[in-house]
Residue, then its C-alpha position, 0 to 999 in steps of 0.5 A: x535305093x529302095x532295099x534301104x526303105x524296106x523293114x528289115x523283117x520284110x524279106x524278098x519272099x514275104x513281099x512277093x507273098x504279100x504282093x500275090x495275096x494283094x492281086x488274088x483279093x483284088x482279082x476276086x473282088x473285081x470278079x464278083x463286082x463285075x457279076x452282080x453288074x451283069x445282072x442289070x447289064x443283062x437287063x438293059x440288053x435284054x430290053x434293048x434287043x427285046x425291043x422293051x423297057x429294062x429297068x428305068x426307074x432307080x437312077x438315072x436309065x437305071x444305073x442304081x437298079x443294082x443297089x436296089x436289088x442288093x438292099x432287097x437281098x440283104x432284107x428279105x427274110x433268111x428263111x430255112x424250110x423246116x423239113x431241109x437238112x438244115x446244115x448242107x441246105x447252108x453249104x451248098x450256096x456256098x460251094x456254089x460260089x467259092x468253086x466258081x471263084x476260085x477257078x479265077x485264079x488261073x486266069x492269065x490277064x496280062x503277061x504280069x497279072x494273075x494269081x497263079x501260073x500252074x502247069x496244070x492250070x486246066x486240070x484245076x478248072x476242070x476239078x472245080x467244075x466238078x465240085x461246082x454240081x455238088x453245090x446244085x445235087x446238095x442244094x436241090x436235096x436238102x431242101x426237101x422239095x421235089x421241084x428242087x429235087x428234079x431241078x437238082x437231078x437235071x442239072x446234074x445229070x447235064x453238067x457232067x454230060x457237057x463236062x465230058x465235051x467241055x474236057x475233050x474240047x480243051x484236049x486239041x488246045x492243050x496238044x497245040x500247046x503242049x502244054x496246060x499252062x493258060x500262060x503258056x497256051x496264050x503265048x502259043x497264040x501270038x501268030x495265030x489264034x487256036x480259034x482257027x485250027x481247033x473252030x470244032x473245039x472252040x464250038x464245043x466249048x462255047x456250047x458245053x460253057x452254056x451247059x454247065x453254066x445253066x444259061x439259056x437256052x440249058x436253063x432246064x434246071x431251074x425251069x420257071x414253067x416247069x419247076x418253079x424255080x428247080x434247084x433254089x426254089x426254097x432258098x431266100x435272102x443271101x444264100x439265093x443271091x449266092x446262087x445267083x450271082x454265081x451264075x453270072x460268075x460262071x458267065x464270066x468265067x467261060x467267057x474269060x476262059x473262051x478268050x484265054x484258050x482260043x482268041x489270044x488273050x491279052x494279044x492285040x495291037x496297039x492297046x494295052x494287054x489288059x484293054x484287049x483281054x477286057x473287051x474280047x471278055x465283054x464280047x462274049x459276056x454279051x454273046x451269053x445275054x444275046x442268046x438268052x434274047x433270041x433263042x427259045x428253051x429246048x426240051x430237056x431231053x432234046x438238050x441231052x441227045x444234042x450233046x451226045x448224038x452232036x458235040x461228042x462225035x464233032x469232040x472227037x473228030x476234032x481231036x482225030x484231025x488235031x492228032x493226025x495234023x501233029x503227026x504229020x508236021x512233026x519232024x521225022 
């Protein structure tokens, strides 16, 4: 009945098309609607556990805190230092923002929604985290200030280090699996979660998700004590909102990440598929704030002895103990 109500010109393929672009936007959108949230979510929680006020005065318990800040953003002066490099001092929120978005469209949030189903699905969120640290090495470089220099130098120098654990990390799932595909590594999971046979992956990951993402406690980069501010201190107005909603971008990335590769994700009963990958999401989305609540900062350099003296030997004990099981069970 509805093939006659479709225009001639629009072929099967052209609508499917149109009906991928259609979910990728809305995905996207619903991403970054959900981050700039997180940012007065973190506050209220932060109060809540700190046992302190977070922001009570615009609207009612603070509901249109975001509204105010993103009027101050859109405000503030776009200044550009005079001794920066002026046109990657523009790219580099911009790379930011964009690397961590895409990454997005990999994730599987039902069995019918998501942007697209590659078999090299991690492959692609690993490439772009690499991307993600020239963002931060080009912005801290062609702003021309040292605090944003070190901040710029430290955060890379951390970034591929835990991205070394975060990738070996993922390598016990993608054997379990067999396969790179997120869709497919999530219906691996329909009797068992990987959260129980790979817990040392599951650790790692969680550890070098913080890492990578800056959170505290590996906020050594943009140490206020320290660096005023590190890698973004020169930037204002839009371009340091880009900056920072990216970060809670990147939080909500590894947590719907976590939940994908060891937590089932969509799986559950009773409640719709979207429902359950919502809420395991919002759990270790609020695991991100809790820890920046109860955890002090750690010296830099003991930040990088604890990824290399620990997560890479437990890394690599996982993915031993991962091989010998595979080989063992398999048929002779």
């Amino acid at each position: 009945m509805l093939e006659g109500l479709r225009p001639a010109w629009l072929s099967p393929t052209l609508l499917a098309t149109a009906i991928a672009m259609i979910e990728a936007v809305a995905i996207l959108l619903v991403a970054v609607l959900i981050s700039a949230l997180l940012t007065v979510v973190e506050r209220r929680m932060l109060g809540l556990w700190q046992d302190r006020y977070g922001p009570n005065r615009v609207g009612p318990f603070g509901s249109l805190q975001l509204i105010a800040d993103m009027l101050k953003i859109f405000f503030k002066e776009d200044w550009i230092p005079p001794f920066a490099d002026r046109t990657i001092f523009l790219l580099a929120p911009a790379i930011a923002m964009a690397s961590l978005l895409l990454s997005f469209v990999i994730i599987p949030i039902t069995p019918t929604l998501g942007v697209a189903d590659w078999n090299i699905g991690l492959l692609f969120f690993l490439a772009m985290g690499g991307i993600n640290v020239y963002s931060v090495l080009l912005g801290g470089w062609s702003s021309g200030n040292k605090y944003a220099l070190i901040g710029a130098m430290r955060s890379s120098a951390q970034t591929i280090s835990y991205e070394v654990f975060m990738g070996l990390s993922l390598m016990g799932v993608v054997a379990t699996a067999g396969s790179f595909n997120l869709r497919e590594i999530v219906s691996a999971q329909e009797g068992l979660w990987f959260v129980i046979p790979q817990f040392l992956g599951f650790c790692n990951f969680l550890i070098a998700g913080f890492a990578v993402t800056h959170r505290h406690p590996f906020d050594q980069p943009e140490a206020e004590q320290e660096l005023a501010d590190g890698y973004h201190v020169e930037y204002s107005s839009m371009k340091f909102g880009m900056f920072f909603i990216g970060e809670y971008v990147g939080m909500l990335l590894i947590s719907a990440l976590t939940v994908t590769l060891f937590f089932g994700g969509w799986h559950g009963p009773f409640l719709p598929p979207i429902v359950w990958f919502m809420l395991k999401t919002a759990v270790f989305t609020l695991l991100f704030v809790l820890v920046r609540a109860a955890l002090p900062r750690p010296r830099y350099d003991r930040v990088m002895t604890f990824g290399w003296i620990v997560c890479l030997p437990l890394t690599l004990l996982n993915l031993l103990v991962t091989g010998a099981i595979i080989l063992l069970a398999a048929p002779a």
